[in-house]
N, C-alpha and C positions, 0 to 999 in steps of 0.2 A: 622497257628499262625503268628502272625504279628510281623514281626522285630521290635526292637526300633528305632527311629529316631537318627541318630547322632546329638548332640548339635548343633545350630546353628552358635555357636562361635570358633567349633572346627576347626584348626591349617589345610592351606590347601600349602601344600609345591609349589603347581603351583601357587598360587596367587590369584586364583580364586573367593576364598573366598572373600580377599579386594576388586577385582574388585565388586564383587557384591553389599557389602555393599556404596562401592563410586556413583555405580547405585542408590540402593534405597534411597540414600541417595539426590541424584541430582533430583529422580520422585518425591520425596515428599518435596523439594521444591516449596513456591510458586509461583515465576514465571511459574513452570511448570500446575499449577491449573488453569491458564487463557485459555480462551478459544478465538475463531477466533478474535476477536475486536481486541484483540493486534499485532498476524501477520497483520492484514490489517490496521492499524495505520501503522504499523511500514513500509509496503509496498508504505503507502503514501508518505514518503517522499525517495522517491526510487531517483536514482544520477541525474535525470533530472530537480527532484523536488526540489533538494538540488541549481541544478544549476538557478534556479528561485529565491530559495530566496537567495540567495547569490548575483543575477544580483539584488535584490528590497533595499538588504541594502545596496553593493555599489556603489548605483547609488543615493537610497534616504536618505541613512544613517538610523536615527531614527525613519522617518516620517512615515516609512511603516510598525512598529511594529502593528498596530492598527489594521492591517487586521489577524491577527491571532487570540485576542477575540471574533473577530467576527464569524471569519468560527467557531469555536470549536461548539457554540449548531446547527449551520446548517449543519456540517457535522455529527455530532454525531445523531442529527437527524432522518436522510438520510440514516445512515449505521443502526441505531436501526430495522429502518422499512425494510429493506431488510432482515436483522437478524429476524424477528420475521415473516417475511413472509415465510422462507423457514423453521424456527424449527415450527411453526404452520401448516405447508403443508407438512412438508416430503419433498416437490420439490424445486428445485433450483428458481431461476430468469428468466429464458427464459422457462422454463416447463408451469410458470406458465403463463407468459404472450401469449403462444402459444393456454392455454385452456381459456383463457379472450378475446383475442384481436384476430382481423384478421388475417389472414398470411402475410400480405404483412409486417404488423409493427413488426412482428419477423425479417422476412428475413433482412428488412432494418435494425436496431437495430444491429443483429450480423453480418453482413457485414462491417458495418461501425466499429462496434468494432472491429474486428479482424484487418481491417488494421491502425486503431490507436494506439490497442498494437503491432503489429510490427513491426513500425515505433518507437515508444515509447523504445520495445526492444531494436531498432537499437543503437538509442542515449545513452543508459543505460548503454550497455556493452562496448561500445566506449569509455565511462564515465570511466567505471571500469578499460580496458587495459590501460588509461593514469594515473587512478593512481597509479597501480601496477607500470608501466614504473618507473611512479616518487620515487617509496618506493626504486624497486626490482635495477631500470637500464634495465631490460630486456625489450625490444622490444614490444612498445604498442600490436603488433599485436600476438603476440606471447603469451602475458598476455590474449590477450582477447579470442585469443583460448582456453585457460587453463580455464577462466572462466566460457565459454557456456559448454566446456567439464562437468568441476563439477555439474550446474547447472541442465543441461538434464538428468546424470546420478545419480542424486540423486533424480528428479522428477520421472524417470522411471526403474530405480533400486531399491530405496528404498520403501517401504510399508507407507502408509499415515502415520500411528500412533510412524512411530521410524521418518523421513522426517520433521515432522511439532516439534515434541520436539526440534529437533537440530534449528528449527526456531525460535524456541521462545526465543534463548536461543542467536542466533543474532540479536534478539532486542536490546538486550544492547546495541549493538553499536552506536543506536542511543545517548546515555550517553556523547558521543565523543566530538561534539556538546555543550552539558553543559560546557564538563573539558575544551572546547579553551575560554571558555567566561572567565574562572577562571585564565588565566594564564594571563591576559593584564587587561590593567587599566578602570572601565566601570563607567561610571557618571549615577551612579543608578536614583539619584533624576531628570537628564532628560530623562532619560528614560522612568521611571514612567509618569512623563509630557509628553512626543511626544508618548507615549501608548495611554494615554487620550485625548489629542489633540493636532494633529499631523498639522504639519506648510507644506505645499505644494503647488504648484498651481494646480490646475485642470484643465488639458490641453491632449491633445492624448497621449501623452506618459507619463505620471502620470496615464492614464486611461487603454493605453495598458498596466502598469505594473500591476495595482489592477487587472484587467481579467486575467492575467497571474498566478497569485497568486492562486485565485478563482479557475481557470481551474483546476490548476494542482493538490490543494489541496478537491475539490469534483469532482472526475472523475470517469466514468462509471463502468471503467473495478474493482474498486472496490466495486461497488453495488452486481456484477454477481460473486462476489468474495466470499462476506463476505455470503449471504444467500445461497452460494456452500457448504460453511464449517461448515456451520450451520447440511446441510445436513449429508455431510461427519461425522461429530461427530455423530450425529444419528444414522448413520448406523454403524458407531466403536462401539458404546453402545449397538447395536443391540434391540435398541428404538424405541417407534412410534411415529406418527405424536403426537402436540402437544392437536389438535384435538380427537383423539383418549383416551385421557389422562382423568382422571378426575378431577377438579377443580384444589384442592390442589397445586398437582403434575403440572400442568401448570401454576398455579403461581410462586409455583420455579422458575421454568425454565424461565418464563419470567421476574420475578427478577432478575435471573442468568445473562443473556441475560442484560439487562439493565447495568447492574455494569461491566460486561466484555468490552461491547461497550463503555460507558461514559470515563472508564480509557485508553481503547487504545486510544482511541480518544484525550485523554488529553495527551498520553505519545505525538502522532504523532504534535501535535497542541506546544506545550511546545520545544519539537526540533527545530522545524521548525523557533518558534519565537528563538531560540538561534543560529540557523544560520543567520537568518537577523539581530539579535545582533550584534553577531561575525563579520560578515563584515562590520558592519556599523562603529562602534570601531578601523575598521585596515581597512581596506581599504577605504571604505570614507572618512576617518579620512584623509587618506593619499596623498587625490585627485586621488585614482583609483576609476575611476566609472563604466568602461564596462569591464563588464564579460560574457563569453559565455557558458562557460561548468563550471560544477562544479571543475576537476582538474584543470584548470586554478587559482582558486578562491583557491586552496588548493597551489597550487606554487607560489600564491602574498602572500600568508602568511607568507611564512618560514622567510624572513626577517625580516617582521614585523613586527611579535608575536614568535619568534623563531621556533628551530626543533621541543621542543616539540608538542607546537600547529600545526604545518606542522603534524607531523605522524600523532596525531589521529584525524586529520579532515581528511584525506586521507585513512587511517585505516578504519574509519567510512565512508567513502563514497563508499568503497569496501564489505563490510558489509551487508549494507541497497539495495545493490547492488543485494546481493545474495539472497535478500528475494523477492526484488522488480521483480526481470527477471523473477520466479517462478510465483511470482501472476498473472504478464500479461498474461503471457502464459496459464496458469492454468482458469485463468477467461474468455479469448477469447475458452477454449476449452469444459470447460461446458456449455458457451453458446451456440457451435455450435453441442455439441453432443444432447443437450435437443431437442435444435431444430431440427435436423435430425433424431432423435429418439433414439439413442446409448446408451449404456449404459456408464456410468462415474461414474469417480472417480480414488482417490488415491492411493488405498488400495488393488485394484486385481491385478494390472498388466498387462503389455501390452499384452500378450496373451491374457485374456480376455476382455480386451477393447481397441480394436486395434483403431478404428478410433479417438476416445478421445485421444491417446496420440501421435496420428500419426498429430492431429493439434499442442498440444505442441511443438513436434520437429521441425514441418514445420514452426511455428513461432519465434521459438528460430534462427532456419539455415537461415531463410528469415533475420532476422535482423541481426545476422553473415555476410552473403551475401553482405547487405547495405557499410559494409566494405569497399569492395575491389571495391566497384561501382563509378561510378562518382556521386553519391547522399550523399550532405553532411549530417553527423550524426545529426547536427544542424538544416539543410533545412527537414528532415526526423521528427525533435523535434517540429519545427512549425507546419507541415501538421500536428501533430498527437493532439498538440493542438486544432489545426482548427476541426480537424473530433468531438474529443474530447466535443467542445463544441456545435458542432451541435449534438450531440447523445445526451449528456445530459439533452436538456431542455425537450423534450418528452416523455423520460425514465423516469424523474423524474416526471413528469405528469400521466404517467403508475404507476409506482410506490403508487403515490399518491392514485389514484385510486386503487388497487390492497389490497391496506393494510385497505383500506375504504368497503371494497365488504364482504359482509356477507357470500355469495356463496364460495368465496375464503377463509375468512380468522372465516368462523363461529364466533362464541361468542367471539374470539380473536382478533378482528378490533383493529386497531389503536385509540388511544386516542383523543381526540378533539386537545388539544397542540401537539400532536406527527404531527399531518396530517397538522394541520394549521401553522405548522414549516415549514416542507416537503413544501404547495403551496409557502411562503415564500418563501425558496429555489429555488423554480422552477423558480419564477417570476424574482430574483436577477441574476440570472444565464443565462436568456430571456437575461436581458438587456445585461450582459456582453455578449452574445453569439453575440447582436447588435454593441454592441463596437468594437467587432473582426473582423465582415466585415466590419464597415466605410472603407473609404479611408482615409491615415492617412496624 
């Protein structure tokens, strides 16, 4: 005989109860319904990124708003096609480019990636102990221990599916950004103007800063990122390829797929131009033009835009901080587990997938390391540019191809606009990759 159920509402003197309900109440919010697009938005503009367009508005003020229209349908793109190659495959991004392409353009591909994120790490977390420094007072280096500490042990302590909630749920912080534009005075109607056309000379260093932009905002490690987590969800649902699906049920999903990429895309694209707002307003404004790190960019504030604006551009660059060290790591380490054969993923734990998170760690402690090195966190942010935009333009030509292949992608190829965006991209990206080696 089966007991009754105790009411659901019934009185729990530990507390328990409430705790539960404040649970189900947070999973069935919808930020929590989004899927990968928005951690990897929100990864793009991780404290390096921040520190780029922070250096493009106080250096050009208004004139560089214009590049973030632009990236939005080429990055969105870019990240669609990756997304739709690994829920269509089951496999990640290097799985699949291992059963399409040579060996040798895997090996180079995640070589090159691995030491661009961490290099990329280095700068990141460097980022993050000077803002702490600047909130706490404590000791950059002391902060930035505390932060590699959270970030490994929540990558490899925690389970994918509790990990990536608490992720999405530090997107907000990218909001930071918006609330410093609100607190200072912003000449909307030139803005809108130098949005649409933008007054500058076109010169090497107007050109270094547009490829700077570019780079940092379509970058590999989140190609190998976004079609990881693609996976990853799959395999939490206990799903199969999209292939395997029938019609219907594949159009969902690549509906789904669509509108989850299009919005992170717009959340990451819409930040970014409010950071380049943001300094263009107060710093340009104020004849500070060179900026190097993002905390720098957050300590010429406090003056003036006050404390407020100081905490949560600093707040938020800690933030964006804790999502960004994750992905690099995370996406140099699916690429190198695919490619060596491992198994991966978020979700089992290091006992069952030792060498996957045994590259996370080793890239997390290498860019820790960078630290105490005579390698400036800065000098470490260029090379990683540099690598950054030599991977990208072939990737993105893989890619292209990849999502264009009947073999690979069945009945589910890419669209004629989706791929003809994609060689777009690729070609824009050629050039910038050419801009970065001139002599300057």
């Amino acid at each position: 005989m089966t007991q009754p159920s105790a009411p659901q509402d019934s009185p729990d003197p530990s507390g328990g109860g409430l705790l539960r309900k404040v649970a189900r109440a947070i999973a069935a919010h919808p930020l929590a319904s989004f899927g990968p697009g928005l951690i990897t938005g929100v990864a793009d503009d991780d404290p390096s990124g921040i520190a780029t367009y922070s250096q493009a508005g106080a250096q050009f003020g208004l004139n560089m708003l214009w590049t973030m229209p632009l990236c939005y349908p080429l990055m969105s793109a870019v990240q669609l096609m990756c997304a739709q190659i690994g829920r269509v495959t089951g496999k990640g991004l290097a799985a699949n480019i291992k059963t399409a392409f040579p060996p040798l353009v895997l090996r180079g591909v995640v070589v090159l990636l691995l030491i661009a994120n961490t290099l990329n790490i280095a700068a990141d977390v460097a980022a993050m102990g000077e803002a702490g420094e600047l909130v706490t007072g404590i000791n950059r280096h002391v902060m930035t221990l505390g932060f590699v500490a959270l970030t490994l042990g929540l990558q490899i302590g925690v389970a994918y599916h509790r990990y990536v909630f608490y992720l999405k749920w530090l997107t907000l912080s990218l909001l930071a950004y918006a609330a410093v534009v609100f607190t200072v005075h912003v000449p909307w109607g030139e803005v809108a103007l130098r949005t649409l056309s933008p007054h500058f000379a076109l010169n090497a260093t107007s050109a270094a800063m547009i490829v700077a932009v570019f780079g940092t905002t379509i970058s590999p490690y989140l190609f190998f990122w976004q079609a990881s987590e693609e996976v990853e969800d799959l395999h939490r649902r206990r799903g199969r390829s999209l292939k395997a699906h029938d019609a219907a049920i594949a159009q969902h999903e690549l509906r789904r797929i669509r509108w989850d990429t299009w919005s992170g895309m717009a959340f990451s694209d819409l930040a970014a131009f409010f950071v380049i707002l943001a300094t263009a307003v107060t710093l340009h404004a104020k004849g500070i033009t060179d900026i190097t790190t993002a905390a720098q960019a957050a300590a010429a504030l406090r003056p003036l835009a006050g404390q407020f604006a100081f905490v949560v551009f600093t707040t938020g660059l800690i933030g964006v901080g804790l999502i960004g060290v994750p992905v690099l790591a995370g996406s140099g380490a699916y690429a190198a587990a695919e490619a060596m054969g491992w198994k991966s993923g978020l979700e089992r734990g290091i006992n069952r997938e030792p060498g996957f998170y045994g590259v996370i760690a080793v890239s997390v402690l290498l860019g820790l390391g960078i630290q105490y090195s005579p390698i400036s966190p800065m000098k470490a942010l260029v090379w990683s540019a540099v690598i950054n935009g030599m991977v990208a333009v072939p990737l993105l030509a893989v890619i292209c191809l990849l999502i264009g292949k009947r073999t690979v992608m069945g009945e589910y190829t890419g669209n004629r606009w989706l791929i003809a965006t994609g060689w777009l991209t690729t070609v824009m990206m050629g050039a910038a990759a050419l801009c970065m080696l001139l002599p300057r």
